[in-house]
C-alpha positions in Angstrom: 6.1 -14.4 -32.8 8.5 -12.9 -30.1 11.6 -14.9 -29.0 10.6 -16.5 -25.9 14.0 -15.5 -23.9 13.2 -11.9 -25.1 10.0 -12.0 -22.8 10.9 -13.6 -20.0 13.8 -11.3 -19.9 11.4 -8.4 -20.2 9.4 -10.3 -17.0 12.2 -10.6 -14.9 13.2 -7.1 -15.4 9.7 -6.3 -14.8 9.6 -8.5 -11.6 12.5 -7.1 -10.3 11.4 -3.3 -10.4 8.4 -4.8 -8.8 10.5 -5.7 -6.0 12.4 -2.5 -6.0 9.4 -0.8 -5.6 7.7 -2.9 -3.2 10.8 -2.7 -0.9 10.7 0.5 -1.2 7.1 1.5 0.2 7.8 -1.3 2.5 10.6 0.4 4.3 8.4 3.6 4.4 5.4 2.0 5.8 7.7 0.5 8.5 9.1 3.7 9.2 6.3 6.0 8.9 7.8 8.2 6.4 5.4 8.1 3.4 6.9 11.5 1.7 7.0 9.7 -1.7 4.3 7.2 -1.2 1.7 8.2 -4.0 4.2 8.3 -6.6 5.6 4.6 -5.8 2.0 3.3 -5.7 1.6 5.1 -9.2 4.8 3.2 -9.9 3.9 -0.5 -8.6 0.4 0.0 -10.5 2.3 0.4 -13.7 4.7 -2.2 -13.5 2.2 -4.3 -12.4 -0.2 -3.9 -15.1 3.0 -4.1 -17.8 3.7 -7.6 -15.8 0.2 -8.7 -15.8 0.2 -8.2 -19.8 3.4 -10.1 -20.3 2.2 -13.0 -18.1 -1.1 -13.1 -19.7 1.0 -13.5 -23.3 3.1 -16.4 -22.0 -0.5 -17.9 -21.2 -1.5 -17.5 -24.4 1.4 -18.8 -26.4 2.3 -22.4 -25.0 5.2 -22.4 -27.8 6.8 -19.3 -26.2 6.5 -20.5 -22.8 8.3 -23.6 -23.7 10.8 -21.7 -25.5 12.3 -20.4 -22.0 15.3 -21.6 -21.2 15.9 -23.7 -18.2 18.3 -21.3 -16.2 16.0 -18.5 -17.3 12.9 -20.3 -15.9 14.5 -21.0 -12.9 15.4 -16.8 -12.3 11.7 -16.5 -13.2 10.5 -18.9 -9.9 12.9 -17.3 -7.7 12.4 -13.8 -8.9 8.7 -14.5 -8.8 8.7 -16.0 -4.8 10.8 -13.2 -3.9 7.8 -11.0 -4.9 5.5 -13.1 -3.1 7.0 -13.1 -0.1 7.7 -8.9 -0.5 4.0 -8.7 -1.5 3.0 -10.9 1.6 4.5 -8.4 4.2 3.4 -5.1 2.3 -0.1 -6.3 2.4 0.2 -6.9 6.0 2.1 -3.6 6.6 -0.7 -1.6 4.7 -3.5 -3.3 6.7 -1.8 -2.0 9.7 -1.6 1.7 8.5 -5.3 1.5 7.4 -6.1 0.0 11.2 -3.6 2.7 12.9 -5.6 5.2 10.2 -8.7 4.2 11.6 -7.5 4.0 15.2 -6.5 7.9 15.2 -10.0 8.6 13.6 -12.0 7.4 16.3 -10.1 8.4 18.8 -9.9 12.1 17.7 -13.6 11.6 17.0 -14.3 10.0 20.6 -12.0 12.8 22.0 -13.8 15.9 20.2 -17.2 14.1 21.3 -16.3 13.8 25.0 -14.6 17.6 24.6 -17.8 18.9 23.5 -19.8 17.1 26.3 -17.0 18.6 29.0 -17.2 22.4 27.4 -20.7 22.6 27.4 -22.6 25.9 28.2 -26.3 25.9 29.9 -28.8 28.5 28.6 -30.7 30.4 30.8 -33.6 27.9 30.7 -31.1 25.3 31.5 -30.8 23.3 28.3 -27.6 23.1 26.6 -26.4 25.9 24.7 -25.8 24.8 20.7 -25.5 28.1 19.3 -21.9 28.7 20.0 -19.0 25.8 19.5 -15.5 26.1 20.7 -12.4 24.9 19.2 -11.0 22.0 20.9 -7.1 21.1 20.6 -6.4 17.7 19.9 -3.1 16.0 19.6 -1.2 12.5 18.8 1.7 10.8 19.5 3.6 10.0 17.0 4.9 6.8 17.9 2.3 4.9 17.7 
């Protein structure tokens, strides 16, 4: 069996590119600059499924967990509620770029609709025309 320092050492070096990372996309979600975004979700997902490995051996192995030294233990808890609290806010940062996602949908959608309905062209019966569509310009701001 592994030395039981050796992986907790290997956990808090796990948990603390965790929180590198998660920092990271944090800061970019709260400034709208999401340039690198894919590549540190890639990045989180990783490190998260190497952490979710290591934690699931310590679960395992009551002898290695119990093998952790005290001082080491304690970096683990603090290392682990920093990460908790850095997870807390990125979940609530993400729901807000899904709702602001959603928010521009619909109202591009709801603006294209009422477009359409302004720009429309009568046949000569009198019913509305649907053979030919015009482009409409839509726009955002930005700071929302």
């Amino acid at each position: 069996m592994r030395d039981s320092n050796d992986i907790a050492e290997e956990i808090l070096d796990l948990l603390d590119r965790m929180i590198e990372i998660v920092s990271l996309e944090n800061g970019m979600l709260e400034t709208a600059e999401v340039d690198l975004f894919e590549s540190l979700v890639d990045r989180k997902v990783s490190l998260f499924e190497r952490y979710t490995k290591k934690l699931e051996y310590l679960r395992r192995f009551k002898e290695i967990r119990e093998g952790i030294d005290d001082e080491l233990r304690e970096d683990l808890l603090e290392a682990n509620e920093e990460f908790q609290e850095l997870a807390g806010r990125n979940q609530c940062l993400l729901e807000a770029a899904v709702d602001a996602g959603n928010q521009l949908f619909e109202g591009f959608s709801q603006a294209a609709m009422d477009s359409e309905n302004r720009l429309s062209r009568y046949s000569r019966i009198g019913g509305k025309d649907t053979s030919s569509r015009r482009s409409v310009a839509l726009a955002y701001n930005e700071e929302l």
